[in-house]
C-alpha positions in Angstrom: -15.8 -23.6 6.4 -16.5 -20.3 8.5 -14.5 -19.6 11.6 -17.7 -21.3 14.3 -17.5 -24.4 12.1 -13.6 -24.5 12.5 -13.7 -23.9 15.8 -16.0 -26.9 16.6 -13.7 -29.0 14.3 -10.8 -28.4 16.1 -12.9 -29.8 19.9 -13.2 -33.1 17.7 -9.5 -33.9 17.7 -7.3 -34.9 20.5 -5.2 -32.4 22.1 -1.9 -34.2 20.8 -3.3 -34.8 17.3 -0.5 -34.4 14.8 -2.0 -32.2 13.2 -1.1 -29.5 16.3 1.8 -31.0 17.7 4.0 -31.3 15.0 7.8 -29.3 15.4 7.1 -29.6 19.5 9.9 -31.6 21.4 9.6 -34.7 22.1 8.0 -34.5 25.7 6.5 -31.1 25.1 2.7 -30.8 26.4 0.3 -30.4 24.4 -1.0 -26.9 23.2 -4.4 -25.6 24.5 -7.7 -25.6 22.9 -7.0 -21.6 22.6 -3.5 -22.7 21.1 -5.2 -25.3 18.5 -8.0 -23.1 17.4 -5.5 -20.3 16.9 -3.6 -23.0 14.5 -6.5 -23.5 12.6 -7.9 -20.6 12.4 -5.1 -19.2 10.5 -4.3 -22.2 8.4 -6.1 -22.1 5.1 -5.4 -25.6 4.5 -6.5 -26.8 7.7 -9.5 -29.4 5.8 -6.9 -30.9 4.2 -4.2 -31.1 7.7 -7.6 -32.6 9.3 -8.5 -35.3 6.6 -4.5 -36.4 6.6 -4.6 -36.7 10.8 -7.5 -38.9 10.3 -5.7 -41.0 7.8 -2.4 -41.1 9.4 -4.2 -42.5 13.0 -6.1 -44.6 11.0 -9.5 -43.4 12.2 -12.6 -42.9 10.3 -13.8 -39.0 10.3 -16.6 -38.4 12.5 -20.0 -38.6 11.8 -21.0 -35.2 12.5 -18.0 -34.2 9.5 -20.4 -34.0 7.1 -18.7 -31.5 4.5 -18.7 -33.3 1.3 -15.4 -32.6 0.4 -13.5 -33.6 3.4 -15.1 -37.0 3.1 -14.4 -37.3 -0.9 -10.5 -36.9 0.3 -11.3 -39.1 2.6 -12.3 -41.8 1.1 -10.0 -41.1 -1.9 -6.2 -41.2 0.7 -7.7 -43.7 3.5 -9.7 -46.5 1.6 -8.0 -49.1 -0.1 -8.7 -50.3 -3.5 -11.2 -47.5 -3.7 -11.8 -46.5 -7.1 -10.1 -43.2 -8.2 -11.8 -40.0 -7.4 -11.1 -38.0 -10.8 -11.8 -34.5 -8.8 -9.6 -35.5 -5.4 -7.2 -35.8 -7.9 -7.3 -33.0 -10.2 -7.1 -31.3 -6.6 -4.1 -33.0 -5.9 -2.3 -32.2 -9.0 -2.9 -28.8 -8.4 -0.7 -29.0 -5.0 2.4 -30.5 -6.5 5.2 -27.9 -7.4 4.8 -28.7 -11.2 1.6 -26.5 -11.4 2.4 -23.6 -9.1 1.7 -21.2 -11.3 -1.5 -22.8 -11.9 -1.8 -22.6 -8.6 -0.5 -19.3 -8.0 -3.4 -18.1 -10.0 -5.9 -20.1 -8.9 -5.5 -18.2 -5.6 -6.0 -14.9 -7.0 -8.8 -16.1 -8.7 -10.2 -16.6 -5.8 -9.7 -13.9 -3.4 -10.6 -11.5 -6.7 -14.3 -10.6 -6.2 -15.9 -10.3 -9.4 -15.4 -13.9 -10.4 -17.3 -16.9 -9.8 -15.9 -20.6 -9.1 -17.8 -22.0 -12.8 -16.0 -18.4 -14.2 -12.4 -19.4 -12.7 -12.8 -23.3 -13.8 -13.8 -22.2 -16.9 -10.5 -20.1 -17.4 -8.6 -22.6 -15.9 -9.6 -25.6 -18.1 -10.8 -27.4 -14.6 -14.0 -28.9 -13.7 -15.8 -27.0 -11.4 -15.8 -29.5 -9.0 -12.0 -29.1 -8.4 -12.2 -25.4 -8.0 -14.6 -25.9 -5.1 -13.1 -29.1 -4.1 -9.7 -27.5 -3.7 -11.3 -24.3 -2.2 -12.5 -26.3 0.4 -9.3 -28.5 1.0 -6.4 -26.0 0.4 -7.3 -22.5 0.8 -10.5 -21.5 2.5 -11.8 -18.1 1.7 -14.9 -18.1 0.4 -16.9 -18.5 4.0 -14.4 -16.6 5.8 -14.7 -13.6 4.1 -16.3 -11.5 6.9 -13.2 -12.5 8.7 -11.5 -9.2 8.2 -8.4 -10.2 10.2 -8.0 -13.7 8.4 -8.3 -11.8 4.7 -6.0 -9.7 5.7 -3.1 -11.9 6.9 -3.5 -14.0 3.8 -3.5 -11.1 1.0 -1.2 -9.1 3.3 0.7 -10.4 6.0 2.9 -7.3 6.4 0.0 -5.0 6.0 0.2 -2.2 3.0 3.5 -0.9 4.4 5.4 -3.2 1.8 4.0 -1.6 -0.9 4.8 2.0 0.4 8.3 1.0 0.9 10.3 2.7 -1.9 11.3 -0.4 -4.4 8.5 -2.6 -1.9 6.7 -4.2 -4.6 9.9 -5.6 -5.6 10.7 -7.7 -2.8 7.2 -9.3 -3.3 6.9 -12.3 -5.0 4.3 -13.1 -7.9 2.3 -14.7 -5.9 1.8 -11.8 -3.4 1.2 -9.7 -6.8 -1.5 -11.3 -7.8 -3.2 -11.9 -4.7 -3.0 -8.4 -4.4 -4.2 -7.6 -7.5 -7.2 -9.9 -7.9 -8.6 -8.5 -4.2 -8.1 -5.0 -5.4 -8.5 -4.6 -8.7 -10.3 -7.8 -9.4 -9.8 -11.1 -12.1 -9.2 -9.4 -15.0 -6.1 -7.4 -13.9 -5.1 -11.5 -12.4 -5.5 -12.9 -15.7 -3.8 -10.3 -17.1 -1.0 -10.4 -15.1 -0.4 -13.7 -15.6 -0.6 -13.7 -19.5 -4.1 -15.2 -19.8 -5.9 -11.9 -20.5 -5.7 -10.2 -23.8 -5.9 -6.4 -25.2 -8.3 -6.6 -27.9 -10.2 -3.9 -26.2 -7.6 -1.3 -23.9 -8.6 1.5 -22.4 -8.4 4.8 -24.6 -5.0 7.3 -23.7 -7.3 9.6 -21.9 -9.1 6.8 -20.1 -5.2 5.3 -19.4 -4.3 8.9 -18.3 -7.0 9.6 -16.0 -6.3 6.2 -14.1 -2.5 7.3 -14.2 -3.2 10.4 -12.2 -5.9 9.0 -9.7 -3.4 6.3 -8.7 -0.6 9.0 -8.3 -2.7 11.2 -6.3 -4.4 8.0 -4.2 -0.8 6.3 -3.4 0.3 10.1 -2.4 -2.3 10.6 0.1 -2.1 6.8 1.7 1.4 7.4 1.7 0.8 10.6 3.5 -1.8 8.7 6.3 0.8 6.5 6.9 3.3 8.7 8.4 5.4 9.3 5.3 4.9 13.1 4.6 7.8 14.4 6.2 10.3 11.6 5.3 13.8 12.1 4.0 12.5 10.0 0.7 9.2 9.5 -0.4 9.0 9.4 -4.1 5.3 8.6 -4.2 4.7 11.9 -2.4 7.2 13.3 -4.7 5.0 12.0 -7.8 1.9 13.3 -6.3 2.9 16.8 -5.5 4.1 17.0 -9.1 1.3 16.1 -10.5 -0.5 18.6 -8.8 1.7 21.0 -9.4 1.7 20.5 -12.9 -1.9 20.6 -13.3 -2.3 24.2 -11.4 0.3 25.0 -14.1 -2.4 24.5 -16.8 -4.7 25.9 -15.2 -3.3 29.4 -14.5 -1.7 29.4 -18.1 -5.5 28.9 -19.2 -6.8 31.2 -16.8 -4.6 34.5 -16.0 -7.7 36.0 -14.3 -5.8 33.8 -10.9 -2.9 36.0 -11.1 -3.0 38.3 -7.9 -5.4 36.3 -6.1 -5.3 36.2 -2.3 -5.5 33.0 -1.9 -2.5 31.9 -4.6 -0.1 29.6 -3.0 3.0 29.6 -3.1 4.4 27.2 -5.1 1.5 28.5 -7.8 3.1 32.6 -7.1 6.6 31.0 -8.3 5.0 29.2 -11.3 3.5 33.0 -12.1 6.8 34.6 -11.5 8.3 32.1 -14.1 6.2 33.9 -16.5 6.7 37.6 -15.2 8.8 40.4 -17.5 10.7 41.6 -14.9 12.3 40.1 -11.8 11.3 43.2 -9.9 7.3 41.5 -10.7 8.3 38.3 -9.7 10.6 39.2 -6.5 7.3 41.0 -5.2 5.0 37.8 -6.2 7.1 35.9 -4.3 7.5 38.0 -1.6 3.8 38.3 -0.7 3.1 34.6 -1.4 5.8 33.7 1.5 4.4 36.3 3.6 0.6 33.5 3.6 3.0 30.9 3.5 1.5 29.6 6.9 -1.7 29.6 6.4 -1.4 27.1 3.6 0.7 24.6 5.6 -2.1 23.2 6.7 -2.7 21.8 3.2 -0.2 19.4 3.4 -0.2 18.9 6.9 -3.7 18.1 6.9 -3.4 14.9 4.1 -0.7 13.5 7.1 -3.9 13.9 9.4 -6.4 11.8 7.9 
């Protein structure tokens, strides 16, 4: 369900539906229409709360509901003697705490966007059916992905400052991980992660190496953007600096034509000085690379600026 279709769901029930009032005191008024839509807007379970209000008031859904799998719950938690629905409840297994990590995973399946529903069932041993069935029901993403602000809360409510906390990632839980994992890096890192992917084929060391750096050098400069550069303790910016430290090191081993450069800096006139006979060379080196030291402050200054 997109947000429009929620939106006009919400006008069908009453303003003192369960479904909104539940946890006000007794006596409270109702919440608004702004209140209620708020509610479900930001409740990916919200087919499933509506279904249940329906079946605990005892009244039939709508006729304009027309959605295929809110009337299969439905029928399958509101109709006696009805025969079982074998999806409704595959979908229900899925919900009870026995099968969280199913679960877990099913969720990051989901938000991951390289996948398909027949691709995730398929991994999953579930039909189809329940994939879209409990889509549907229990966490609605797939229409609301041009909700930006919906996408975000679910895969991180906090934002990305968690994960630029030093030790962050810890405080996550495995959920969170792979929610974040399967919406940036996509299914396979999910399966993965939760030990249903396999290694036959890894990446080669320099393929493995070259990722290594790119993600030093990426979390650096988002760490930077986000106010960190001149903090008392940024490792990430630590690691980053290092590693590009360590590479101009390379480089002017390979290459002594840089020595004596103007435009050396100075963390490469100490690396050069390192390497210099005398300390009367490398006193001088250092000397005249402190002397530009200001005009390359910028560099740093300017990955804060972004």
């Amino acid at each position: 369900m997109n947000r429009s279709r929620i939106e006009q769901l919400v006008r069908l029930l009453p303003a003192d539906a369960r479904i909104f009032t539940a946890g006000l005191q007794p006596g409270a008024a109702p919440p608004s229409l702004a209140e209620r839509q708020s509610f479900a807007l930001n409740a990916p379970d919200f087919g499933y709360r509506l279904v249940m209000d329906h079946v605990t008031r005892g009244e039939a859904l709508p006729a304009s509901i027309q959605e295929l799998w809110l009337r299969r719950a439905y029928s399958q938690y509101a109709v006696e003697n009805v025969l079982p629905d074998p999806v409704m409840i595959q979908v229900e297994q899925l919900v009870v705490p026995a099968n969280q990590f199913t679960r877990h995973v099913l969720h990051a399946l989901l938000v991951s966007r390289d996948i398909s529903c027949a691709q995730i069932a398929e991994h999953l041993g579930l039909d189809e059916q329940v994939v879209l069935a409990y889509e549907q029901l229990h966490f609605n993403y797939k229409e609301r992905t041009a909700d930006k602000a919906y996408i975000a809360r679910l895969i991180y409510p906090e934002g990305r400052f968690q994960s630029f906390r030093t030790d962050g990632v810890e405080e996550m839980t495995s959920e969170a991980r792979l929610l974040v994992a399967g919406y940036t890096h996509g299914a396979q890192e999910v399966l993965w992660l939760a030990g249903m992917g396999d290694d036959q084929n890894p990446p080669s060391v320099e393929q493995s190496l070259k990722e290594f750096e790119d993600a030093l050098v990426t979390n650096a400069l988002q760490l930077a953007r986000a106010g960190a550069l001149n903090a008392t303790s940024a490792p990430g910016i630590a690691h980053g600096k290092s590693l590009l430290v360590s590479k101009r090191n390379v480089e002017l081993v390979k290459n002594p034509a840089l020595v004596g450069q103007p435009d050396i800096s100075l963390g490469d006139a100490i690396i050069l000085a390192m390497r210099r006979k005398t300390d009367e060379e490398a006193e001088q080196e250092i000397a005249a690379a402190d002397a530009r030291l200001n005009d390359h402050e910028h560099f740093f200054n300017s990955l804060g600026g972004g």
